[in-house]
PAZAPA-4460 file (N, C-alpha, C; in steps of 0.05 Angstrom, whole numbers, plus 32768, in hexadecimal, padded with zeros to 4 digits):
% residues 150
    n_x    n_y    n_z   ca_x   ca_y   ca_z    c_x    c_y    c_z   seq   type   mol
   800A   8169   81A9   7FFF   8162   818F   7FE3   816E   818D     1      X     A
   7FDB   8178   817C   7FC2   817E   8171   7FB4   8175   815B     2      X     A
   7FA1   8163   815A   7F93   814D   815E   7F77   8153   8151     3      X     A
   7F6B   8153   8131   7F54   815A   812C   7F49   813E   812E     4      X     A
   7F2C   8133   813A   7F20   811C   8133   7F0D   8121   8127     5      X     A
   7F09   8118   810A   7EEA   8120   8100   7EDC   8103   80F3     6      X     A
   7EC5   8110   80F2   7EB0   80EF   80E4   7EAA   80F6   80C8     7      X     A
   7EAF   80E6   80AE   7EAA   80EB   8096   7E8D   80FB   8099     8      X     A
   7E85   8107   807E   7E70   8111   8077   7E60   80FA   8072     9      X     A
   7E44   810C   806B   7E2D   80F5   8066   7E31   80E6   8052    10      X     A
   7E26   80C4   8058   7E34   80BA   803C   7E0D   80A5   8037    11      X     A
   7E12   80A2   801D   7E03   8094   800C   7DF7   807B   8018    12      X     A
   7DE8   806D   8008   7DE6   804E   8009   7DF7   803B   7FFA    13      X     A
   7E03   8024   8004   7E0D   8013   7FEE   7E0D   7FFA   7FFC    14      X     A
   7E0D   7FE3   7FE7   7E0A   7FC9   7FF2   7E1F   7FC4   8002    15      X     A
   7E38   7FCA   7FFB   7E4E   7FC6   8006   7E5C   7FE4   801E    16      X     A
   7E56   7FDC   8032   7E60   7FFC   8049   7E70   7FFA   803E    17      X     A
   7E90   7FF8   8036   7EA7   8001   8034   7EA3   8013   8015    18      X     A
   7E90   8016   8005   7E88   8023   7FEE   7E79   8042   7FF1    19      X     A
   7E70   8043   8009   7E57   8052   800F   7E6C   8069   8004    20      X     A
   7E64   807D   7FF7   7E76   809A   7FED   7E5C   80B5   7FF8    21      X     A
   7E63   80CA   7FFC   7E58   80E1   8006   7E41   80E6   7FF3    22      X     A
   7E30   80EF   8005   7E21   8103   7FF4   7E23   8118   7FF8    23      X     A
   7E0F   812B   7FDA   7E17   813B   7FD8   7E17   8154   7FF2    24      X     A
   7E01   8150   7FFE   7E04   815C   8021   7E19   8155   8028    25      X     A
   7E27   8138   8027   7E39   8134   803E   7E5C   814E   802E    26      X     A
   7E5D   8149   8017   7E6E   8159   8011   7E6E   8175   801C    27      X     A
   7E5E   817A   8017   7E59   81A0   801F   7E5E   81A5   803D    28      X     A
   7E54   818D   804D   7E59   818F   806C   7E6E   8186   806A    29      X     A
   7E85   8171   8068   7E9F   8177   806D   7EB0   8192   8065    30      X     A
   7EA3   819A   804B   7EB8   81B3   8042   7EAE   81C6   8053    31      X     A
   7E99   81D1   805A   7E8E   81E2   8075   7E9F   81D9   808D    32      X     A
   7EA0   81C7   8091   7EB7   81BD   80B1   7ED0   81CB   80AB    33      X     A
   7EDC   81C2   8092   7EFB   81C4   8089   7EFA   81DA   8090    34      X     A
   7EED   81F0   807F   7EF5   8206   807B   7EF4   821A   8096    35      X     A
   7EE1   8208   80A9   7EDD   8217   80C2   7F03   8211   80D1    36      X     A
   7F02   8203   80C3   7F23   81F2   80D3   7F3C   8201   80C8    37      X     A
   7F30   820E   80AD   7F45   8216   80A5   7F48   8237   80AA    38      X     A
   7F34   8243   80BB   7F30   8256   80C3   7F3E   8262   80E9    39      X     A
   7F3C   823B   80F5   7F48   8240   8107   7F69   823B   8105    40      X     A
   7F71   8239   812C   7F91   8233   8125   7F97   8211   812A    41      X     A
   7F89   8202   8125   7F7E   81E5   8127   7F90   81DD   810B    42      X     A
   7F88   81EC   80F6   7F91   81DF   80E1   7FA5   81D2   80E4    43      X     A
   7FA4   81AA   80CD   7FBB   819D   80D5   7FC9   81A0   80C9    44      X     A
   7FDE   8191   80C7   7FF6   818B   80AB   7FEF   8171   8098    45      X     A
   7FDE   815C   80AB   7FDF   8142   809C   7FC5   8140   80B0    46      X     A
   7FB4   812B   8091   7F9A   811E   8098   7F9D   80FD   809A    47      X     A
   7F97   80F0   80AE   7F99   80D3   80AB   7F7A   80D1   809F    48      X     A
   7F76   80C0   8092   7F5B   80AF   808F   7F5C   8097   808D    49      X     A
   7F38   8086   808C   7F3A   806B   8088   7F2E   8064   806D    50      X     A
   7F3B   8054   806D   7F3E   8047   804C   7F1F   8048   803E    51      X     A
   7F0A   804A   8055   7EF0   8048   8045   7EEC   8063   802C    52      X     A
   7EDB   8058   801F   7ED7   8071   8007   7ECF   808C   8017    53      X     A
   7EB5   808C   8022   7EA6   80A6   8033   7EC2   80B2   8044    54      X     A
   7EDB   80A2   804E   7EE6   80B3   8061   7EFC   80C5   804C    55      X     A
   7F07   80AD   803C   7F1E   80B8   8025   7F0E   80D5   8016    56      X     A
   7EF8   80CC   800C   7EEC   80E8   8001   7EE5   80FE   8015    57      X     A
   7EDA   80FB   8033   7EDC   8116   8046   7EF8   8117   8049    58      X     A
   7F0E   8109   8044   7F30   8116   8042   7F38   8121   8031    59      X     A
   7F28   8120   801B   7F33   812A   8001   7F27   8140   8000    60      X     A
   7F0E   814D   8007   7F07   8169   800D   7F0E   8173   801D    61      X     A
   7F14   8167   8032   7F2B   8173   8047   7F44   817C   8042    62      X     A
   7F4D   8173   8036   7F6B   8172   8030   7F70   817F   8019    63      X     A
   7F5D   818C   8009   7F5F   81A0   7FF5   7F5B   81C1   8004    64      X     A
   7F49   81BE   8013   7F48   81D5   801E   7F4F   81DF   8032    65      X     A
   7F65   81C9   8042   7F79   81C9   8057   7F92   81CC   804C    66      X     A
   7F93   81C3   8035   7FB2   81CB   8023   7FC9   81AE   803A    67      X     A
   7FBB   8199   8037   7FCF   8183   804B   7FC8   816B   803A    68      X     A
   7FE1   8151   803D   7FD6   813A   8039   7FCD   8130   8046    69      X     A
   7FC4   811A   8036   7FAF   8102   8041   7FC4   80E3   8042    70      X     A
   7FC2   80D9   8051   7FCD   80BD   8061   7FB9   80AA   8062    71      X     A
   7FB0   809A   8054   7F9D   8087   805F   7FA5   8065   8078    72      X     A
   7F98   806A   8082   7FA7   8053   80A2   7F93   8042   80A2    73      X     A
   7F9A   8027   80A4   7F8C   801A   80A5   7F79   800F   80B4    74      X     A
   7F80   801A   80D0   7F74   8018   80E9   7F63   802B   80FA    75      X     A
   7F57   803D   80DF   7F43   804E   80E1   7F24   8049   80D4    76      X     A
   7F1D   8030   80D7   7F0B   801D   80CC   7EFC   8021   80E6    77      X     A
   7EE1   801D   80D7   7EC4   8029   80F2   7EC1   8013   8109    78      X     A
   7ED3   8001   8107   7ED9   7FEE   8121   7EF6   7FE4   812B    79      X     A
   7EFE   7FF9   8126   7F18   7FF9   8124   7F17   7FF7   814A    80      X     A
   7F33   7FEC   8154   7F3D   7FFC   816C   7F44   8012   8173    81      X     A
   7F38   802A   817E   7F46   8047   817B   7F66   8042   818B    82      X     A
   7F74   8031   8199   7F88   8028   81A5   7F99   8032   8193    83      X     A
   7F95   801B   8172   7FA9   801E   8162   7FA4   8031   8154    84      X     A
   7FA1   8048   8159   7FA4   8058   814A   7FB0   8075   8163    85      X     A
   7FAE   806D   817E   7FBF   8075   8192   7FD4   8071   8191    86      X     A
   7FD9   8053   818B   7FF6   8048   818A   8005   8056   8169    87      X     A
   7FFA   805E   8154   800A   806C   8142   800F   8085   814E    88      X     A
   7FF9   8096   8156   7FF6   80B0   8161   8014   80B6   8176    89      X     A
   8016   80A2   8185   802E   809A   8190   804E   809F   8187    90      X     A
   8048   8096   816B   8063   809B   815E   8070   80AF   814D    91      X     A
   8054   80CE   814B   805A   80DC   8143   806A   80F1   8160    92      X     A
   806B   8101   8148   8078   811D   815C   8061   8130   816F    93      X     A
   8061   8134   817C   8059   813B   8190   804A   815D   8181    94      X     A
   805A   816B   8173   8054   8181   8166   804D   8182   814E    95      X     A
   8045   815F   8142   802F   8163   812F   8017   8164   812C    96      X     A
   8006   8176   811E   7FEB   8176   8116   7FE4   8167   80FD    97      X     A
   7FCD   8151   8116   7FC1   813A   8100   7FA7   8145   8109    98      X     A
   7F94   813A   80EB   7F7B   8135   80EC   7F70   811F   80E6    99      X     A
   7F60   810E   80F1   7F5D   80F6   80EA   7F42   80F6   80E0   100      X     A
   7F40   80EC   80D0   7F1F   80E4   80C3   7F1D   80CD   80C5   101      X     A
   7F04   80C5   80CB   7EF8   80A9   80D4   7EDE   80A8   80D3   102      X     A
   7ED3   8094   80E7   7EBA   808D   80E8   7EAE   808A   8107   103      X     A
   7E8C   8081   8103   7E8B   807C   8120   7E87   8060   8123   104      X     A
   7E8D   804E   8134   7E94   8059   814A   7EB3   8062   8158   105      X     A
   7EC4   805F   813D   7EE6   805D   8149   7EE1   8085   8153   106      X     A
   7ED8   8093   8142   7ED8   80B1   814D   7ED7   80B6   815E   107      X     A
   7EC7   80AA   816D   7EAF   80AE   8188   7EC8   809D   81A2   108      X     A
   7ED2   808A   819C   7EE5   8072   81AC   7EFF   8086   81AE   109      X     A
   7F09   808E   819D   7F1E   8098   819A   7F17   80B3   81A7   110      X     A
   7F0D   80BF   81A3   7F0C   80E1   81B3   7F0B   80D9   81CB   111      X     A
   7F01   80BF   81D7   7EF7   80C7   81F3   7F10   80B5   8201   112      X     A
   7F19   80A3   81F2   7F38   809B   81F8   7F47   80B4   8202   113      X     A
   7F50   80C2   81ED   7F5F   80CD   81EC   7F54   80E4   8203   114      X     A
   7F3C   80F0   8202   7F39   8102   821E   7F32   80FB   8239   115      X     A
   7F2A   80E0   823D   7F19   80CB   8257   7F20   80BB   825B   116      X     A
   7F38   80B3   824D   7F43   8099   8253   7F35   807D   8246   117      X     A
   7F1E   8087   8245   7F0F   806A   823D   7F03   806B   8220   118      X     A
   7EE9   8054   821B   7EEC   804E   81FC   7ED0   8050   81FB   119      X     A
   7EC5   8055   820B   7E9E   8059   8209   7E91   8063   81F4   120      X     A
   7EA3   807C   81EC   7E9B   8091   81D1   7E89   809D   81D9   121      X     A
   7E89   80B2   81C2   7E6A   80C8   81C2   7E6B   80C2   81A0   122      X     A
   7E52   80D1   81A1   7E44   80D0   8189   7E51   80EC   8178   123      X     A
   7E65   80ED   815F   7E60   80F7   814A   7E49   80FE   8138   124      X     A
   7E40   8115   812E   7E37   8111   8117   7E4B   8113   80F7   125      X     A
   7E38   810C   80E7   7E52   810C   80D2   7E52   812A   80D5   126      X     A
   7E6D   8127   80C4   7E84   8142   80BC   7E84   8153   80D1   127      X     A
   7E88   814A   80EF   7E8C   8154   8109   7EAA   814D   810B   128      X     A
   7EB8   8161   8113   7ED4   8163   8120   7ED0   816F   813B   129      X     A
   7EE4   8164   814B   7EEC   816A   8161   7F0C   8172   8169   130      X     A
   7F19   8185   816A   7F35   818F   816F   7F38   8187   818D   131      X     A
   7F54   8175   8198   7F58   816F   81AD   7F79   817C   81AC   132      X     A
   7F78   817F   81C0   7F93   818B   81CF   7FA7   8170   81D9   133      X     A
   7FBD   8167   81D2   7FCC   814D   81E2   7FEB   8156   81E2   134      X     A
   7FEE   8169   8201   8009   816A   8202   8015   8152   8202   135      X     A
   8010   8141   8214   8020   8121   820D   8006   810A   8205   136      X     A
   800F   8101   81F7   7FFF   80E8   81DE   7FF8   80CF   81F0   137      X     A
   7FE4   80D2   81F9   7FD4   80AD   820E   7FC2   80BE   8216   138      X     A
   7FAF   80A6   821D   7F98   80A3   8230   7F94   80B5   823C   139      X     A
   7F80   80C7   823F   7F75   80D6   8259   7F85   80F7   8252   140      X     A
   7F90   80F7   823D   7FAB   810F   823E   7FA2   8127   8228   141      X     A
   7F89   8128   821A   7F7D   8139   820A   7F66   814D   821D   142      X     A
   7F68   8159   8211   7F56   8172   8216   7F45   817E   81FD   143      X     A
   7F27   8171   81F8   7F22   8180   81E4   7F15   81A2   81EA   144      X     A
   7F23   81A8   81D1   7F24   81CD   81D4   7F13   81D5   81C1   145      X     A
   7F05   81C6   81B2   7EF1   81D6   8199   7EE0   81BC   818F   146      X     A
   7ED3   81C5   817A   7EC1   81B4   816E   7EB8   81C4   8147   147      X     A
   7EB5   81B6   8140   7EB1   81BE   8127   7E93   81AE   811B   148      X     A
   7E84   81BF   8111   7E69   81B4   810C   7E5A   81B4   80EB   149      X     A
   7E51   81AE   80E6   7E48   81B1   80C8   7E32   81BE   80C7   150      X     A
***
């Protein structure tokens, strides 16, 4: 499987986090990532995102200029368990390309799951992707092979 993880673009202020929407920087730096993505052979077929506004809108610029849909999962929430979203990862096909958009700290939990076995994380910045390599889908079984920067 080949495996994009990225962190929404820069997003706003709002009383409510699950409202926060991009600014106008953060837009321009996701479509700068995309397009770097859509230049390599990374490009996915399908974007998962999380339901928050800032991640749905870095999917929706993504996914115009990746020419793929968007899936929103519910367990891509910035405190999510990166587990369950292993455990879906699990039930796809082995020769699909996903990209997942999220937040930190599930970005940071989840990449290092998936290449270290463990859940410590690193630090994203927004509209940072990371391309991982996972001939078989668990713990410790990725290889990241690129990085994408804004």
């Amino acid at each position: 499987m080949n495996l994009l993880v990225m962190r929404h673009g820069e997003a706003g202020w709002h009383s409510i986090d699950q409202e926060r929407e991009l600014t106008e920087s953060g837009r321009k730096g996701c479509a700068l990532v995309a397009r770097q993505i859509a230049r390599s052979h990374w490009r996915p077929r399908e974007i998962w995102a999380s339901p928050l506004v800032r991640a749905r809108q870095t999917a929706a610029i993504a996914s115009e200029i990746l020419n793929c849909r968007v899936t929103e999962k519910p367990f891509l929430t910035p405190e999510d368990d990166p587990g369950l979203c292993l455990d879906a990862l699990l039930e796809e096909p082995v020769a699909n390309r996903i990209m997942i958009v999220s937040h930190m700290p599930l970005v940071g939990a989840l990449a290092t799951l998936l290449v270290d076995g463990h859940r410590h994380g690193i630090p994203f910045m927004t509209s940072q992707a990371v391309a991982l390599d996972m001939p078989v889908v668990g713990p410790g079984c990725a290889d990241l092979r690129e990085q994408f920067l804004p």
